[in-house]
C-alpha positions in Angstrom: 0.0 0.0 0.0 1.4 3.7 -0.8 1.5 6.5 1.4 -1.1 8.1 -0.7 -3.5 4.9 -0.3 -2.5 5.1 3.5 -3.6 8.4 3.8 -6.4 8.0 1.7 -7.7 5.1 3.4 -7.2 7.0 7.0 -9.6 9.6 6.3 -12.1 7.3 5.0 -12.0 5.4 8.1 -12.3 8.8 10.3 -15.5 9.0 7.8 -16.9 5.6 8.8 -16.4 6.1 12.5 -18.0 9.4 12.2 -21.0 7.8 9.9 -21.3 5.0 12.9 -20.6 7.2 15.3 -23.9 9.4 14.3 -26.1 6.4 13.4 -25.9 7.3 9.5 -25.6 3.4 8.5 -28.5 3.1 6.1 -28.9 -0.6 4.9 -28.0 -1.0 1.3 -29.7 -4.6 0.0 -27.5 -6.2 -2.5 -28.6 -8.5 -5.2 -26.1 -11.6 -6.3 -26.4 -13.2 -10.0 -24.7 -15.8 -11.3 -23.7 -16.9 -14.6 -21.4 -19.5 -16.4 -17.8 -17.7 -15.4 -19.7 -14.6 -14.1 -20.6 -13.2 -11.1 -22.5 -9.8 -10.7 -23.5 -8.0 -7.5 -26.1 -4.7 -7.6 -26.2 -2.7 -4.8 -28.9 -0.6 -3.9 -28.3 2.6 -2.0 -31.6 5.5 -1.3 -31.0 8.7 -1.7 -29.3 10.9 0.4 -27.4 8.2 1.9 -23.4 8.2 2.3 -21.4 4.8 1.5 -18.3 4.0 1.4 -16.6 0.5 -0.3 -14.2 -1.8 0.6 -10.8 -2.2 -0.9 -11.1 -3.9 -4.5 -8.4 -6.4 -5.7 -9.2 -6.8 -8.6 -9.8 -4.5 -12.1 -13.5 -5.0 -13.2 -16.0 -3.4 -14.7 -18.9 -1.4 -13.1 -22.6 0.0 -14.1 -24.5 2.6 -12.9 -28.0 1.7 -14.0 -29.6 4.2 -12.3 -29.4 7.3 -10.0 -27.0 10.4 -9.9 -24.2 10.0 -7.6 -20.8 11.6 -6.5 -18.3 9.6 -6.4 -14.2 10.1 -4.4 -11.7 7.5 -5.1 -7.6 8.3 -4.9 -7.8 6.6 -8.2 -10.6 8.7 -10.0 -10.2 12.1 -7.6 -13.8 13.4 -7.5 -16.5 12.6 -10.0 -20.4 12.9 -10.8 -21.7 9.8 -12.1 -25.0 9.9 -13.9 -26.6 6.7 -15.4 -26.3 5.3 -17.4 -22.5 4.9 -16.9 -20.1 2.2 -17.4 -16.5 2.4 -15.5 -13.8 0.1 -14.5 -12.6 -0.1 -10.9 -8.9 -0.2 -10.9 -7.0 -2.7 -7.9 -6.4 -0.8 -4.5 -10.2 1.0 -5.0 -11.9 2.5 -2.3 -14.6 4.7 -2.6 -17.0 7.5 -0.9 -20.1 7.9 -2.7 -22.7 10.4 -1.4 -26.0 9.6 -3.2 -28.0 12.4 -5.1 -30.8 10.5 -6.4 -31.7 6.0 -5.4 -28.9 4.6 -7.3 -28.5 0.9 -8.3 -24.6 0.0 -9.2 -23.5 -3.1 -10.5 -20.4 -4.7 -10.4 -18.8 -7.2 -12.9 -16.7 -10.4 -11.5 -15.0 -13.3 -13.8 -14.6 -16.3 -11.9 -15.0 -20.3 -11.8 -17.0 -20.4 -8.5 -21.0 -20.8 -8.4 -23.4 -22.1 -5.8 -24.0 -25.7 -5.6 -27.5 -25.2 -5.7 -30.1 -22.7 -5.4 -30.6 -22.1 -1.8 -29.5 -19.3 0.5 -26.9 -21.3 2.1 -25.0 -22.2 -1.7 -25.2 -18.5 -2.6 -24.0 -17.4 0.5 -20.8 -19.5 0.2 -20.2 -18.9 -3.4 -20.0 -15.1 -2.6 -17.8 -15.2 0.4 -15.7 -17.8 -1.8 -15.6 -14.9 -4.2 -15.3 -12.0 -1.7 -11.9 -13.7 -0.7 -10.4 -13.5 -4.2 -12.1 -9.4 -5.2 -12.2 -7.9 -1.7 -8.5 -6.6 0.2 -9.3 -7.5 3.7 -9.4 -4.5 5.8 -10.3 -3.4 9.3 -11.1 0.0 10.4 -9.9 0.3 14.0 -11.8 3.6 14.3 -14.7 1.4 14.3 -13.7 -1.5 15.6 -14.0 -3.7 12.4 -15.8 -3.9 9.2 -18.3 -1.6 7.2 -19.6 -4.4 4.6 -22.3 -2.8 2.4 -22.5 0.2 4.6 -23.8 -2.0 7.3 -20.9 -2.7 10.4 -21.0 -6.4 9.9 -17.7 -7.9 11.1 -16.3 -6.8 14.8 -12.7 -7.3 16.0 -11.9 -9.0 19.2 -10.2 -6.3 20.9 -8.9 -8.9 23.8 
C-alpha cells in the first residue's frame, strides 16, 4: 500500500467512524447473479445516503444503472456519475459515494465459482468464496471492524 492509499484510506476510516458514530448506516440490500464464469453484485443505495466500499483487488467493470451520484476515489479524484455509466474499478479502489438521487450499481466479476444449488446457504458460500479473491481484507480500528455494504457487519476482538 502507498502512502497516498494510506492516507487515503485513513480519512475514509475517520468517515466511517463518524458515519457509525452518528447512526448514519442506512442498509443497502445487495442482489447476487450468477452466470457460467460470471458473477454480478447490484447494490442498492436510497437517496441521500453516504457509502463507502471496501478495498477492490481486482480491475473489473462497473454499471450505474440508475441514479446520480458523487463519487471520491484516490484513483478517480472526484467525479459525478450519472446513469447510465459504465466504469472500471482499478485494484487498490476504495470509494466515498454520497447519493443524489436512489442509485443501483453493478459490479462485474470473472470467476469459476457458483453455488451448488439454489438455496440461501449455496449462494451465500459462493459469494464469500468470491469475496476472498475481489475484496483486500481491511479493518477499520476507528470502528472496531468492518463496514460491509454500509452496514458494520464484522467486529474485531479487541482482547
Amino acid at each position: 500500500m502507498t502512502e497516498v492509499q494510506k492516507d487515503t484510506n485513513g480519512k475514509i476510516d475517520k468517515l466511517e467512524a463518524a458515519m457509525v458514530a452518528n447512526g448514519n448506516l442506512i442498509d443497502c440490500p445487495v442482489m447476487h447473479r450468477f452466470t457460467p464464469g460470471l458473477y454480478t453484485r447490484e447494490i442498492f443505495m436510497p437517496k441521500g445516503s453516504m457509502v463507502t466500499s471496501m478495498i477492490h483487488k481486482t480491475k473489473h467493470q462497473f454499471i450505474v444503472l440508475e441514479g446520480v451520484v458523487s463519487v471520491f476515489s484516490e484513483n478517480d479524484g472526484e467525479q459525478l456519475i450519472e446513469a447510465p455509466y459504465v466504469g472500471v474499478t482499478l485494484p487498490n479502489t476504495r470509494r466515498v459515494l454520497y447519493i443524489h438521487e436512489d442509485c443501483r450499481w453493478i459490479t462485474v466479476h470473472a470467476t469459476d465459482v457458483s453455488p451448488v444449488d439454489e438455496t440461501p446457504q449455496a449462494y451465500k458460500e459462493a459469494v464469500d468464496k468470491i469475496e476472498k479473491q475481489i475484496i483486500e481484507p481491511y479493518i477499520n480500528e476507528l470502528v472496531g471492524g468492518i463496514l460491509r455494504n454500509n452496514i458494520l457487519s464484522q467486529q474485531i476482538d479487541n482482547q
